[in-house]
N, C-alpha and C positions, 0 to 999 in steps of 0.2 A: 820477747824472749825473757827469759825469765830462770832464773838458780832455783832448784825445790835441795835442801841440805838435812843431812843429819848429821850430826857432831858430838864426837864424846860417848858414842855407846860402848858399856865395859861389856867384859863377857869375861868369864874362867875360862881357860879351853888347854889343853893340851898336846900342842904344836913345838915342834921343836926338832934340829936333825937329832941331838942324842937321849937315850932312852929317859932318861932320871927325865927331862924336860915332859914326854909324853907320859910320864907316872905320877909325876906331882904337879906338873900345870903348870900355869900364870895367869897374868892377868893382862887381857887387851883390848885397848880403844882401836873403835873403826870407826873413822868419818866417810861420808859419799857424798858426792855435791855432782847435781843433774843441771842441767841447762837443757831446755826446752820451751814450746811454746806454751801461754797458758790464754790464750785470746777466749779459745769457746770454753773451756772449764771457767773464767772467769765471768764470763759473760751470762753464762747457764747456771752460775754457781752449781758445777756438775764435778763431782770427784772423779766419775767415770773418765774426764778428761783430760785429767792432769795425772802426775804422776802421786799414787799415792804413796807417803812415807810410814806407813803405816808396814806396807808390805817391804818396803825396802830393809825394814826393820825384822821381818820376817826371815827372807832372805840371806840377810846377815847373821841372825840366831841361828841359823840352819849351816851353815857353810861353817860357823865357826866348832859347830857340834863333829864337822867334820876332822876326826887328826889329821893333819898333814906336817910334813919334815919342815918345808919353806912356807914363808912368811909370803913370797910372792905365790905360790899355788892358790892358798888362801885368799888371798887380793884379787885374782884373777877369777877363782869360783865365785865370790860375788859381786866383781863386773860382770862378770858371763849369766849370773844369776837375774839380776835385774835388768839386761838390756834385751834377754830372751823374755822375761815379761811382760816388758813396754817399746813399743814399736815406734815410739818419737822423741828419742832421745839423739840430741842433739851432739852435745859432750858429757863426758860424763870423767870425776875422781874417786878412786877405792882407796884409802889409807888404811891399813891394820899396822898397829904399833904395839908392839911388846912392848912391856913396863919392866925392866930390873932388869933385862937381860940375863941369865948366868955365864957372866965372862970375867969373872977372878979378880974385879974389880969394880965402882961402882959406876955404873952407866944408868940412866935414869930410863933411855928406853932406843930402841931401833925399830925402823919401820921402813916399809917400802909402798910406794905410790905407785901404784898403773892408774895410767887415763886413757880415753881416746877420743876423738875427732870422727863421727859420721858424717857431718857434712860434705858430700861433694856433689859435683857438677856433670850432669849427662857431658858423654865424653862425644854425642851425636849433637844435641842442640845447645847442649849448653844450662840447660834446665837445672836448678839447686835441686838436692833430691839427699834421701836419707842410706847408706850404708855399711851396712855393717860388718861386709865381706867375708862374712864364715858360712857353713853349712844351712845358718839357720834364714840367710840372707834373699827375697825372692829373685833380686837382681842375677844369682848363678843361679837360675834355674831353664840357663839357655840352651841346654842338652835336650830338658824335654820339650822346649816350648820351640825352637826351630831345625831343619834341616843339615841335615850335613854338610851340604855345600854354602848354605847360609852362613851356617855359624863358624864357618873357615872364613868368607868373607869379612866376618863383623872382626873377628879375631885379627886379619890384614887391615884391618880400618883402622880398630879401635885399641887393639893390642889387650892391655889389662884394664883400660879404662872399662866402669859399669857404665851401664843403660838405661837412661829412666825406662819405667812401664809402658809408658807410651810409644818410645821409640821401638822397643822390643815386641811389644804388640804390630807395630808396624813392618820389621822381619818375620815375624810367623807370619803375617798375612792374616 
């Protein structure tokens, strides 16, 4: 397991709930710190398999191009940005921090952290497994992948617990 980090990247952007803020901008650092594995990208010495910061870099330029009111929307568009990206991310922290704030006095800066935890455990075997529990997740994709009376049953089983692929392939039959 292994941290890949970016730290201190500035951006102009203009975010802010009141208007002067989304006309005249600021200035903001965004840090991201990933936890994943890096066995075969190290072993292959292969970028393909780790995560690249390069684009997380990307990502962030992109998101912060975006206006938005909150500082958490922001944070959130580029978690959501880079874990739809890379499919083996582990944990992962978004920090975007305002610098000066305009609050009528002097504040050096305000910022808000989102993180998350994909790690868990098939709720069938037991299995460590990766999820991310949104739309873009394959683990909900039990509507198409089994039966009606199937997936009543797994739902009595398992409740909200996910499913590795394995066990899920083992309900569709």
């Amino acid at each position: 397991m292994a941290t890949i980090a970016l730290e201190g990247m500035k951006f102009r952007a203009f975010h802010g709930f009141y208007e002067e803020e989304q006309i005249l901008g600021g200035d903001y650092v965004v840090d991201v710190l990933v936890t994943t594995g890096i066995d075969k990208a190290a072993i292959g010495d292969d970028l393909e398999k780790t995560i690249n910061y390069e684009t997380i870099y990307l990502i962030c330029e992109s998101a912060m191009r975006k206006n938005s009111k909150l500082l958490e929307t922001v944070a959130e568009r580029i978690a959501m940005g880079i874990r739809h990206q890379f499919k083996y991310i582990k944990e992962m922290k978004v920090k975007v921090k305002k610098l000066n704030p305009p609050l009528g006095g002097r504040v050096e800066s305000a910022w808000v952290e989102v993180d998350g935890s994909y790690s868990k455990r098939c709720g069938r075997c037991g299995r460590p497994m990766l999820c991310y529990g949104d739309k873009t997740c394959w683990c909900l994709d039990l509507d198409k992948r089994v039966y009606g009376k199937t997936l009543e049953q797994i739902k009595v089983h398992f409740g909200n617990q996910c499913l590795c692929k394995e066990c899920l392939d083992y309900y569709a039959g």
